[in-house]
C-alpha positions in Angstrom: 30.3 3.2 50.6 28.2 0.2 50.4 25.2 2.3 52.0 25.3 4.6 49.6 25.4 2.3 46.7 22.4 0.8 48.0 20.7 3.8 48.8 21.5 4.9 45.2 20.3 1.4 43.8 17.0 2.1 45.7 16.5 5.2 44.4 16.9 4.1 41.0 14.5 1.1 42.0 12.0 3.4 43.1 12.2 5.6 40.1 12.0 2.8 37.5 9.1 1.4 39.4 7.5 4.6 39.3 8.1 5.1 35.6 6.6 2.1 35.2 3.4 3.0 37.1 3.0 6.3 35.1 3.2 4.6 31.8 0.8 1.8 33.0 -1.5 4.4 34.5 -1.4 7.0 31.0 -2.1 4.1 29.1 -5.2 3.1 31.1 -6.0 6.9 31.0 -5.8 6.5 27.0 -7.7 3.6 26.8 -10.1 5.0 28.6 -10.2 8.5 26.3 -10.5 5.8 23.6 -13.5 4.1 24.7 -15.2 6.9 24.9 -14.4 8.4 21.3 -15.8 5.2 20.3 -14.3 5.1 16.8 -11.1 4.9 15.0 -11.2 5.8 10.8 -8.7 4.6 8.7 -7.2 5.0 5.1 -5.0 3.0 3.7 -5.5 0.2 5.8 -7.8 -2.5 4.0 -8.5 -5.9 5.4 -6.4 -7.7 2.9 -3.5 -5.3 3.4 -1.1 -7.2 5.9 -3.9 -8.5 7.7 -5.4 -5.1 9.3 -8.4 -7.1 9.2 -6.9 -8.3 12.3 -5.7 -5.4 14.1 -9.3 -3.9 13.6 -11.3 -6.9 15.0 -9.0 -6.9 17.7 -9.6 -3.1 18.4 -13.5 -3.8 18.2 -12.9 -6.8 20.5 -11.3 -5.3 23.3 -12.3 -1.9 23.5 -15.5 -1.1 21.3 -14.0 0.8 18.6 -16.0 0.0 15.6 -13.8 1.0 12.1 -14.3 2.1 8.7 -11.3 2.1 6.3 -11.3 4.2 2.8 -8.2 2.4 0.5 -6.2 5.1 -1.0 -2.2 6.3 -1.8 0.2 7.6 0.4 0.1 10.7 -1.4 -3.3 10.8 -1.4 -4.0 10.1 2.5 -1.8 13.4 3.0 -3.8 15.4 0.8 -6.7 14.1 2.3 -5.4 14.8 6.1 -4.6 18.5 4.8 -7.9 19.4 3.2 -10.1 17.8 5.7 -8.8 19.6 8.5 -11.7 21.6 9.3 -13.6 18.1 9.0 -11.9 15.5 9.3 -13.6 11.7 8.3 -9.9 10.3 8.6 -7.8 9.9 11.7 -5.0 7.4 11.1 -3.3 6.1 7.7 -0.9 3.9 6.3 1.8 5.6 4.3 5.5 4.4 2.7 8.7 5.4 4.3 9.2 8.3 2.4 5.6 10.3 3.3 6.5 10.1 6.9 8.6 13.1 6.8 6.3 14.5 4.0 3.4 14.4 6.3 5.9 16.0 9.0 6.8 18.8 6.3 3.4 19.6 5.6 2.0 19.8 9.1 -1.0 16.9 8.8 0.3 14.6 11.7 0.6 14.6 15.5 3.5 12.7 17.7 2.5 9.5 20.0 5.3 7.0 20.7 4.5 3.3 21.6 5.3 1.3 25.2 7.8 -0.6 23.2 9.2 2.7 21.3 12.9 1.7 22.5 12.3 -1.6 20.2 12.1 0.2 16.9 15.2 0.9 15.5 16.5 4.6 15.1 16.4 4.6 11.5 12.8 3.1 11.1 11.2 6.4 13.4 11.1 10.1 13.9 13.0 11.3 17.1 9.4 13.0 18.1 6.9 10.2 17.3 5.4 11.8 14.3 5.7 8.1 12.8 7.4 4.9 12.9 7.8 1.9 10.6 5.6 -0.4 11.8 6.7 -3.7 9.5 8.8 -3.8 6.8 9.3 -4.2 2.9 12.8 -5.7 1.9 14.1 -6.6 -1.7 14.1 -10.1 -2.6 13.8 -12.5 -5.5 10.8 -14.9 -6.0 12.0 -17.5 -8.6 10.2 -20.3 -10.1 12.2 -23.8 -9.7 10.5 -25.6 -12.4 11.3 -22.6 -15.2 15.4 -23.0 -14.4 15.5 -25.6 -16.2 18.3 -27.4 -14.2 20.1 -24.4 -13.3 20.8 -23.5 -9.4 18.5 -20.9 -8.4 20.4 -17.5 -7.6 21.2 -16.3 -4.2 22.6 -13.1 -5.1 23.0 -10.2 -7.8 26.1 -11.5 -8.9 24.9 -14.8 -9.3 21.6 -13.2 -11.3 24.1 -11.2 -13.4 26.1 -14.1 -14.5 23.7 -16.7 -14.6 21.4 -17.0 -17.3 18.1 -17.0 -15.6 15.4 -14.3 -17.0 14.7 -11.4 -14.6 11.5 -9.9 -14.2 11.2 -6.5 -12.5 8.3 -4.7 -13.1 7.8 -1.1 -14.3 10.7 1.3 -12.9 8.4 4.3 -14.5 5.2 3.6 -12.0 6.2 0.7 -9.4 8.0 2.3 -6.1 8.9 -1.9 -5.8 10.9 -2.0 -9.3 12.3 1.4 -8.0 14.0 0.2 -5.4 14.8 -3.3 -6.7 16.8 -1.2 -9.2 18.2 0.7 -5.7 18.7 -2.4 -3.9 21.1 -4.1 -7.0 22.7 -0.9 -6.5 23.5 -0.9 -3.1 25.0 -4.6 -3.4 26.9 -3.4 -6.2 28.7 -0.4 -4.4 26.3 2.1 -5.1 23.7 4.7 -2.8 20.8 6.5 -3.5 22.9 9.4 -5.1 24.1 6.7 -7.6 22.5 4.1 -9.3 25.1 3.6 -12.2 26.1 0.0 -11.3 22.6 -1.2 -11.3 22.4 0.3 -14.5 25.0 -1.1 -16.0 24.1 -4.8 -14.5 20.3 -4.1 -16.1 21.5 -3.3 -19.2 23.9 -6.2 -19.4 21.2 -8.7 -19.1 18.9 -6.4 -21.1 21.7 -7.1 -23.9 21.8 -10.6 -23.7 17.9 -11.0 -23.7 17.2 -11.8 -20.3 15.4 -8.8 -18.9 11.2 -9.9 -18.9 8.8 -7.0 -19.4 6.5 -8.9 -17.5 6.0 -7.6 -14.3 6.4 -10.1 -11.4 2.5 -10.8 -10.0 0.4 -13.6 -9.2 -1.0 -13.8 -12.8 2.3 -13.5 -14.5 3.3 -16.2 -12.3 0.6 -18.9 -12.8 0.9 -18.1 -16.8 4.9 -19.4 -15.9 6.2 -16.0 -17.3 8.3 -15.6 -14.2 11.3 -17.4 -14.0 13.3 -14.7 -11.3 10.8 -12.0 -10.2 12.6 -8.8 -8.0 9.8 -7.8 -5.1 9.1 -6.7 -2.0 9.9 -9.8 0.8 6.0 -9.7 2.0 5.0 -9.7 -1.7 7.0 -12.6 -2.8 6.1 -14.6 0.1 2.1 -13.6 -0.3 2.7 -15.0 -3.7 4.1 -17.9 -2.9 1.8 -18.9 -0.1 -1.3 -18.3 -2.9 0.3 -21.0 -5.7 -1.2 -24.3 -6.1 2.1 -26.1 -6.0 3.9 -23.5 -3.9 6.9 -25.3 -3.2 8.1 -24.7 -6.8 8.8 -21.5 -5.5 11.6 -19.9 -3.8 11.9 -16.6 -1.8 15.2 -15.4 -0.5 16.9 -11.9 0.5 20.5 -11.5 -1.9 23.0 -12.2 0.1 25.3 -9.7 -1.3 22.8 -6.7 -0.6 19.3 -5.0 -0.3 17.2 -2.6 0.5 14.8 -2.4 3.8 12.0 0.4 3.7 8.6 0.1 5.0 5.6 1.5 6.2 4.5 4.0 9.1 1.3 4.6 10.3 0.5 9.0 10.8 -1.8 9.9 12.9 -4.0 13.0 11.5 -3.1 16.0 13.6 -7.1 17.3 12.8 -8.3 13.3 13.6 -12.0 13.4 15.4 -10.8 10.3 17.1 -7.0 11.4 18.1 -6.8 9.2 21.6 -8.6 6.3 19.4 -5.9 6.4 16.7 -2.8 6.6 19.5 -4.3 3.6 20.8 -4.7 2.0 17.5 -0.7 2.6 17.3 -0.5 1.3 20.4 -1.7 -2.1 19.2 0.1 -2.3 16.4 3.3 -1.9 18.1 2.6 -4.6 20.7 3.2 -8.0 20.4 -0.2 -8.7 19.3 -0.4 -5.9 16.7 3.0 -7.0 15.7 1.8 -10.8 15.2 -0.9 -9.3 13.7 0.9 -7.9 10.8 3.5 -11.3 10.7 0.4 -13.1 10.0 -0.2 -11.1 6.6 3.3 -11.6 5.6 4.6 -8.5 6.9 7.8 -8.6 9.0 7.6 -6.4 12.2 9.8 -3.7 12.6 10.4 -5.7 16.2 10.7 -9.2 14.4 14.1 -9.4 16.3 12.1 -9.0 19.7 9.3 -11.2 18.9 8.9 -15.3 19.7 5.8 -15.2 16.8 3.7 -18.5 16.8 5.6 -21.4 14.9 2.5 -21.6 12.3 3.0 -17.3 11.8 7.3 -17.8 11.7 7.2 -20.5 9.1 5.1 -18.0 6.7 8.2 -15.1 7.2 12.1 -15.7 6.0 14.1 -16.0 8.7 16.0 -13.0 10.4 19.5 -14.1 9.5 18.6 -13.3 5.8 18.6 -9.3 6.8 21.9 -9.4 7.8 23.1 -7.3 4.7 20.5 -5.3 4.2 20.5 -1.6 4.2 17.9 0.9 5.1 17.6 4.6 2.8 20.2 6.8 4.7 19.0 10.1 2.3 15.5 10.1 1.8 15.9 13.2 -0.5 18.9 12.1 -2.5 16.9 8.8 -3.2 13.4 11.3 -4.3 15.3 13.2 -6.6 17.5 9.9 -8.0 13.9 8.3 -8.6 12.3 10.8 -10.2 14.6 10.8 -13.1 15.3 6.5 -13.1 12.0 6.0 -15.9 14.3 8.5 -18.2 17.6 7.0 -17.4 15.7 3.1 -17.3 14.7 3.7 -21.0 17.8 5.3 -22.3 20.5 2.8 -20.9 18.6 -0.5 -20.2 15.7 -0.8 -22.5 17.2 0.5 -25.6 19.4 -2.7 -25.7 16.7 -5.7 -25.5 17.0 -8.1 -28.0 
């Protein structure tokens, strides 16, 4: 019995080792494809953008690829992919959560799965590489100390509800991050994607009693001290923050009782000029480098919870415990079609009662 336990252990050995040695070897094999397609084009991936300027020196660095990035929208990346496709000056973008599965839909992108593939969650990638979250975006307040005037700064919806601090949100009409604060309040509150009632409800409460700022929460508003509780994006509050003169008059937190994680996925352009170039770029960004990379903007990596990031790089993100209770989009379509009529339902139960 015990020989054939061993002789099964070594065969699983050997098999792992040899897995091993394949990937190893396919990724020198891309690397090598790489070098020789010399160049990797991007859109939607500027410098200042969660520090690609990083990821792209990096990339010229080590293996020679020199880059050129054209800034654009998600929607407009996939449009580009799909005309270009004869000629394609793009090979690798930067899209939201949602136009993953859009790019998937309309046939623009082509699979490559990462080394550390088994790192990124289920929910944050498609089952056949076609993308994968790469960092993430997560609802969270940025409140100014010095405007509360005394008053405990919130840690929560409930305690933004009841309090009587003035919340700034932004634009539901135009901003995908007022959207899902507005789907994030929601979600703490009992609600989905199917149904945003209760954040409706808690809006037009504080809409009532005067609190709701039509300023939306960005760095100018917040030097001009318009923002007393902003609702953002983590790596926006944080960016903010870390830009203040006197940045520790401001705090960024996750609610405690709720929020919404989304994010961003890179797609790799099924017509790209530079396809083994662009895997590889993927490649990077999923390592722990590429991964540090990102951290270093203010991004959290999608493997935050597999990463030991440099103390400096750690201090600039919130720390992990603060996701505990927060909630990724489990029906991307619901949540499209709820969206698309929230600037409607926004102006005829929340603004229609500010004082």
């Amino acid at each position: 019995m015990k020989q054939l336990f061993l002789a099964s252990l070594l065969g699983s050995t050997i098999a792992l080792c040899t897995a091993a040695m394949a990937a190893d070897n396919d990724l020198k094999t891309l690397e090598a494809a790489a070098k020789a397609e010399g160049a990797v084009n991007s859109v939607g991936m500027p410098d200042d953008w969660a520090n690609w300027k990083g990821t792209w020196e990096d990339l010229a660095k080590t293996y020679g690829l020199k880059h050129i990035d054209t800034d654009m929208s998600s929607a407009q990346e996939i449009a580009k992919f799909a005309a270009e496709k004869d000629n394609a000056s793009a090979d690798i973008g930067d899209v939201g959560a949602a136009f993953g599965p859009i790019a998937v839909k309309q046939g623009v992108a082509q699979p490559y799965k990462p080394s550390t593939w088994a790192q990124v969650p289920d929910w944050a990638k498609d089952k056949d590489g076609n993308w994968a979250l790469a960092y993430t975006g997560t609802i969270a307040f940025i409140i100014n100390k010095k405007l509360l005037h005394g008053s405990e700064a919130p840690k929560s919806w409930a305690d933004l509800e009841k309090g009587k601090y003035k919340v700034s949100i932004g634009d539901v009409s135009t901003a995908a991050q007022a959207a899902n604060g507005v789907l994030a309040a929601a979600i703490a509150k009992g609600g989905d994607e199917k149904n945003i009632q209760p954040a409706l409800l808690m809006f037009a409460e504080i809409a009532k009693q005067g609190r709701l700022s039509l300023a939306n929460p960005t760095i100018a508003t917040m030097e001009k001290g318009e923002v007393e509780v902003g609702v953002v994006w983590d790596f926006n509050g944080l960016s903010f923050r870390n830009k203040m003169v006197n940045k520790d008059d401001y705090i960024v937190l996750i609610p405690s009782d709720g929020s919404v994680i989304s994010g961003y996925t890179t797609i790799i352009n099924k017509y790209a000029k530079h396809p083994n170039a662009a895997k590889l770029t993927r490649e990077y960004i999923f390592s722990d480098a590429g991964q540090t990379n990102l951290a270093r903007g203010n991004a959290r990596p999608i493997r935050a919870e597999h990463l030991t990031l440099p103390a400096d790089v750690q201090a600039n993100l919130l720390p992990n415990e603060q996701y505990k209770h927060v909630t990724p989009i489990k029906d991307a379509d619901a949540w499209e079609k709820t969206s698309k009529g929230l600037p409607q339902k926004w102006q005829e139960e929340v603004i229609i009662n500010m004082q």
